[in-house]
N, C-alpha and C positions, 0 to 999 in steps of 0.2 A: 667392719670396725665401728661404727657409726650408726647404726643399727637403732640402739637406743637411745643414742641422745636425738635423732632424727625422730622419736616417736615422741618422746617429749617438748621439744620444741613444737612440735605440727602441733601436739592438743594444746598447747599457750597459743596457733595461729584458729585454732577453729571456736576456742573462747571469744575471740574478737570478731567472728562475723555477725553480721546482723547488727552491730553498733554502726550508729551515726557520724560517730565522728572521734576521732583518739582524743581523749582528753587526760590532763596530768593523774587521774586517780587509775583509769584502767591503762595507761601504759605502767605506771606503778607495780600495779597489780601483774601485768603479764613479763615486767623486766625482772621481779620477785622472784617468779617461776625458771625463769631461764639461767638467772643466776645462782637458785638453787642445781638447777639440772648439769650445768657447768661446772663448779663446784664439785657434783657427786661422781662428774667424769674426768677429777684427779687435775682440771686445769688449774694453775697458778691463781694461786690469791689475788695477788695485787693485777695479774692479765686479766680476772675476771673484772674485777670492780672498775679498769680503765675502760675495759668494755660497755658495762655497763651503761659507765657515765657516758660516754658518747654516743653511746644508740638513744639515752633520754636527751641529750640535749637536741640532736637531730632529730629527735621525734615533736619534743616542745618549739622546734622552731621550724618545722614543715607546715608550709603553706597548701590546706586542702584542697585537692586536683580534681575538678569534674571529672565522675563514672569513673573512679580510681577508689577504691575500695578503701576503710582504715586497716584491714589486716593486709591487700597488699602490699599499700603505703610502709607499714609496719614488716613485712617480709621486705624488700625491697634494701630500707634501711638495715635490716639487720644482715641480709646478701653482702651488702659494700662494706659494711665495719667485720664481716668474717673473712672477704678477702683483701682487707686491708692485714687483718690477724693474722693472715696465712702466711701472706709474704707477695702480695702484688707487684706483677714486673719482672715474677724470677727469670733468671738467665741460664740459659742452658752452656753447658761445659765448652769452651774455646775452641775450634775445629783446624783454625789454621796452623796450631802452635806442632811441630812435627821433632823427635817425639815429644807427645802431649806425656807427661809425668804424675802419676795421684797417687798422694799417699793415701792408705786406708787407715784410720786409729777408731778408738773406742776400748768399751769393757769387755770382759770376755765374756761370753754367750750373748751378746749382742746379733749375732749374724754376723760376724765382720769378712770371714772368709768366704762364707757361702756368697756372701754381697759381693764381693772382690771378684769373682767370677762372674758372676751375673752381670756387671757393669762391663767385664771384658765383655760379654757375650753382647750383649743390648747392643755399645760403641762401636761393634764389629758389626752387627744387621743393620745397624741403626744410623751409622753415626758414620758410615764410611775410613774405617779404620781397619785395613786390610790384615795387618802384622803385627796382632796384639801379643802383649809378652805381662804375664804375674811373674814375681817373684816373692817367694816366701820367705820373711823375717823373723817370723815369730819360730823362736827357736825353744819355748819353754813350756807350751803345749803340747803335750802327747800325741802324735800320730797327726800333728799341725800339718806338716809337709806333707804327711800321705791324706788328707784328704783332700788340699789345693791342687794336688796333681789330678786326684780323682775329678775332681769340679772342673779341670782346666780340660781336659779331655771330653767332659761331656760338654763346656762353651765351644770346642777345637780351637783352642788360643797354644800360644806355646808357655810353656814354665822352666823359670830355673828357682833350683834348690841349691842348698849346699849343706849336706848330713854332715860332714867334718869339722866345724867351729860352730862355737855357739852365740858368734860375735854376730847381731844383727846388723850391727854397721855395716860393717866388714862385707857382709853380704848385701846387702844393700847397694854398695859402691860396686861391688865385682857386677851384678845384675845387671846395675845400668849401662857397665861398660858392654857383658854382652849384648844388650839389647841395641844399645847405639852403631856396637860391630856390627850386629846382624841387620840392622835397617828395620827394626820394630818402630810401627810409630806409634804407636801406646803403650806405657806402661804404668806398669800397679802394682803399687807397694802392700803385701798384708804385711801387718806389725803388729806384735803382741798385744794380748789383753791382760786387764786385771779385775779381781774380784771387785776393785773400787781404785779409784787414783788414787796413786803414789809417789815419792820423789825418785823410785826408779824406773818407773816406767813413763812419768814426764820427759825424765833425764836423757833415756833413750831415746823417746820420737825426736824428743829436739835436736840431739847429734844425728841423726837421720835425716831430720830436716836438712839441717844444716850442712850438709854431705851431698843432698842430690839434688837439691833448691828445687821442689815438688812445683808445679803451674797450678795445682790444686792440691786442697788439702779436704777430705770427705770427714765430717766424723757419722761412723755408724750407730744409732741408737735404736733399742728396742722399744717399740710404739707401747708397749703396755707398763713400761716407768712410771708414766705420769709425770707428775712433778718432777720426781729425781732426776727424768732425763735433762729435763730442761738444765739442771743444778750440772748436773755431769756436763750436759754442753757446755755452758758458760765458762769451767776450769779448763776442760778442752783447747776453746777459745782464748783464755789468758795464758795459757801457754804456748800453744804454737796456733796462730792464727787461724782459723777456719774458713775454707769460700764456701762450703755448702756441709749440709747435713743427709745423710742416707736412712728416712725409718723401718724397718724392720719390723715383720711377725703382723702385719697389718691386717693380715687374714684371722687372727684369732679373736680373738671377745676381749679386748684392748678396750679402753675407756674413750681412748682419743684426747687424754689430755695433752698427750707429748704434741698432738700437731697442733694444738689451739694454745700450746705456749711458747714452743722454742722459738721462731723468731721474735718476738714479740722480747723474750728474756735475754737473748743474746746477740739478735742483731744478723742472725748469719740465717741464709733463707734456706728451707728443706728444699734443694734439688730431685731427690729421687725418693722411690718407696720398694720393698719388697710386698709382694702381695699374692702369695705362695709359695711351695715348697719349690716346682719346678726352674730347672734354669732360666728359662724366659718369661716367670712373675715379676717383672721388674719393668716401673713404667718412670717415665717423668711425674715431678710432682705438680701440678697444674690445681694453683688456689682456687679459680672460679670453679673446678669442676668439683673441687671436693666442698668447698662452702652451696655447691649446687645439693650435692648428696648428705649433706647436714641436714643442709631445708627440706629434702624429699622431693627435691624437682629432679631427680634421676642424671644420667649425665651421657644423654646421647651422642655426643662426640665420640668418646672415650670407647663405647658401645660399634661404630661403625668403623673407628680405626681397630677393633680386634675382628670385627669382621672380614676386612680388608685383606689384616696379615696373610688369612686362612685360605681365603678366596680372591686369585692372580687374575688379572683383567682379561685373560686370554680366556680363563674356563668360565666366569660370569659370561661372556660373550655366547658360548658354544651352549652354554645353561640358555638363555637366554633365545637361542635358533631354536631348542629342541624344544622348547614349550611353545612357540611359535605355532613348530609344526605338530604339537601335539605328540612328540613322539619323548616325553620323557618317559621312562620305567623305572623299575626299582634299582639298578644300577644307579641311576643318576641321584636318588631317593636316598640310598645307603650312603654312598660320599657324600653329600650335602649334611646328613644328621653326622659324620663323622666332623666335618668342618665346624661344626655347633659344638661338639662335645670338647676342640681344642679350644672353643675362645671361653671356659667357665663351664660352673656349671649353671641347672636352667635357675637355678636360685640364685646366683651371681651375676646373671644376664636380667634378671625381673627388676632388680635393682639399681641399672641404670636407664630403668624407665620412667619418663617423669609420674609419678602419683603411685608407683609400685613397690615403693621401698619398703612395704610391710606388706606386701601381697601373699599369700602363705598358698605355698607350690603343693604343699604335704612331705612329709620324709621320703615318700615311692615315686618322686618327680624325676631322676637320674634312674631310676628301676625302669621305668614306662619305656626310656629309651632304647635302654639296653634290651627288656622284651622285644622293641622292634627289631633290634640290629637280629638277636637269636631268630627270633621269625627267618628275615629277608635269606642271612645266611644258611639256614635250612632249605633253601628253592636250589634247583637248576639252575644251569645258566638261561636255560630252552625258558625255564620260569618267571626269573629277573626280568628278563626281555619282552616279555608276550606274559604279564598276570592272568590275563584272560582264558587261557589255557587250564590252570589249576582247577579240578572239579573235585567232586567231594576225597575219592581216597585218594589223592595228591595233597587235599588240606591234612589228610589224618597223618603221612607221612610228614609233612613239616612239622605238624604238631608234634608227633612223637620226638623227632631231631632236633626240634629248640627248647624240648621240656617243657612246651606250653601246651593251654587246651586249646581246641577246635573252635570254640567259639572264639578266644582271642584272634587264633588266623582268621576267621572270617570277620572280625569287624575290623581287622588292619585292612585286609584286600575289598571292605563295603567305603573302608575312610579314605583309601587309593583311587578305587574308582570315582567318587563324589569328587576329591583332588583333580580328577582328569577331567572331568566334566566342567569345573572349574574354570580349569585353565582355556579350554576352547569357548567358552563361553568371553573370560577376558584381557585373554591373549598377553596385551602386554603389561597386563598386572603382576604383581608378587604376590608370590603366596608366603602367610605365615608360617612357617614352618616347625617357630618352638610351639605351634601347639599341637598338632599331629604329632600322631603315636600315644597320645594323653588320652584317657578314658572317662 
């Protein structure tokens, strides 16, 4: 999402190296750039220009720091006023409140449903929320209810419907009663969208509101509004109070205005983000790490808690003995690059590296992989175990079974063995991994 205003910003921070010292004409000059580039990524007018002014006043009253650089200085300030923008401080969702109750609102094709799922799912991994329960409201979308069910079976949460009335309320009330019967202690309101707000679709959330008294109220918005979304939050918010905002579609070519205005316009802080298609694209929204990945300083946190998900402390450990003893092989090879391919792809991974956000992988970066995988899965078992075994018409049978050539199996099993060599050499090192299988 960030993509390019992150390339834009960086060449306003590489204009400033090599100068002396910030003075009012080139901070001028470099806050010109930015808030054109601002601007062109759809953020609010008046967010841009309060921005503006406070990054120059901070910048005209900073006191110059020995061996502190003017473009750090000048990065540094601009870090603290983007996560000031973001929403500094945000609070994550209430855990003791049993059940915890969220309504879901927004425009239609926002993501509302597909999000409504995904936050059961997250709350449930994530959040210790054993007996999560949707229930679907929206009774005036086509095939609304058959896709919430579909989505709640791929979170495994439970769902109630009700295809007989078309009284959102109505259902609304009966849902929470079952879920209070049942001892759910999550639940999640979907409720109808609109093409744009209206006074009957305010009309509704707010007798909805005011029927199951929500502990949270989410609005869902698509990240690639821009402006509007902010505008769309704010009505949101003056009508039925807001605690957080959910953005959506964050994986596409979005400008990034929606995140660099809605709190700032409305006051209600983005709690969570969608950031792809899959049930589990759905992270906390954390200001320092995305005002990190504006600047280009990548966001290694973010980075080794998706590592973590994929690899459980017990098989890092067992990885961990077998390199010891020199005894990894291509078993152990093949689940590791499989553990890489759930957390992103390798393009999605370079970018939360700091100084990588524009590192260009090539389009055949996700190809490279999948050759390895076709390779490994072409061997024996007798193969996987003992590489060292494979001589030449054993290369030529894998080549033929993973539809690759001969030279590719031999420079995988020349890059494996170097890999092994490696690792006896320094034992309790890590090896890089996203770059093996790459050519």
């Amino acid at each position: 999402m960030f993509e390019s205003i992150a390339d834009k910003i960086n060449n306003v921070f590489r204009n400033l190296r090599g100068l002396g010292k910030l003075s009012e004409q080139n901070i001028a000059d470099a806050l010109g750039e930015i808030r054109s580039t601002l601007l062109s990524a759809d953020v609010n007018f008046f967010v841009v220009n309060n921005f503006i002014q406070r990054v120059k006043d901070k910048c005209l009253g900073t006191i110059v720091i020995q061996n502190i650089t003017p473009e750090q200085q000048f990065v540094k300030i601009i870090f603290d006023e983007l996560v000031q923008l973001l929403g500094s401080n945000t609070l994550s969702a209430p855990t003791s409140k049993r059940p915890l109750k969220i309504l879901m609102v927004g425009l239609h094709g926002s993501g509302k449903t597909t999000s409504t799922a995904k936050l059961a799912y997250f709350f449930k991994n994530k959040a210790n929320f054993s007996h999560t329960l949707v229930i679907g409201c929206d009774v005036y979308r086509p095939a609304a209810i058959d896709q919430l069910e579909v989505l709640a079976r791929q979170a495994v949460v439970d769902c109630y419907v009700d295809r007989q009335t078309k009284d959102a309320v109505k259902i609304a009330i009966a849902g929470l009663q079952y879920g209070e019967k049942n001892g759910h202690d999550l639940i999640l309101f979907d409720t109808a969208g609109r093409l744009q707000i209206d006074e009957h679709l305010i009309g509704e959330i707010k007798n909805i509101a005011a029927q199951i008294n929500p502990d949270e109220v989410f609005l869902v918005a698509d990240g690639a509004l821009g402006q509007e979304a902010a505008n769309v939050a704010k009505r949101f918010h003056e009508a039925v109070p807001l605690t957080g905002i959910i953005l959506t579609k964050l994986d596409g070519d979005s400008r990034a205005g929606a995140a660099l205005s809605m709190k700032e316009v409305t006051g209600v802080p983005i709690r969570y983000m969608g950031t792809g298609e899959k049930i589990e694209a759905f992270e906390i929204f954390y200001p320092e790490r995305i005002a990190q990945r504006i600047l280009g300083m990548g966001d290694i946190v973010s980075l080794v808690e998706k590592a973590q998900e994929q690899v459980s402390e017990k098989e890092a450990k067992e990885l961990e003995k077998k390199l010891k003893k020199g005894k990894f092989d291509m078993n152990d090879f093949l689940n590791h690059l499989q553990s890489i391919k759930k957390m992103g792809s390798m393009e999605s991974l370079l970018k939360h590296i700091p100084g990588m956000h524009n590192a260009e992988m090539g389009a055949d970066a996700s190809n490279k992989v999948k050759r390895t995988e076709a390779i490994i899965h072409s061997m024996t078992a007798k193969e996987r175990a003992n590489p060292n075994i494979i001589d030449g018409s054993r290369r030529l049978r894998i080549a033929k079974g993973s539809g690759l050539s001969v030279q590719e199996v031999n420079l995988l099993l020349k890059k494996f063995k170097q890999m092994q060599t490696m690792m006896k050499k320094m034992k309790n090192s890590r090896f890089d991994w996203t770059s093996f299988g790459s050519r």
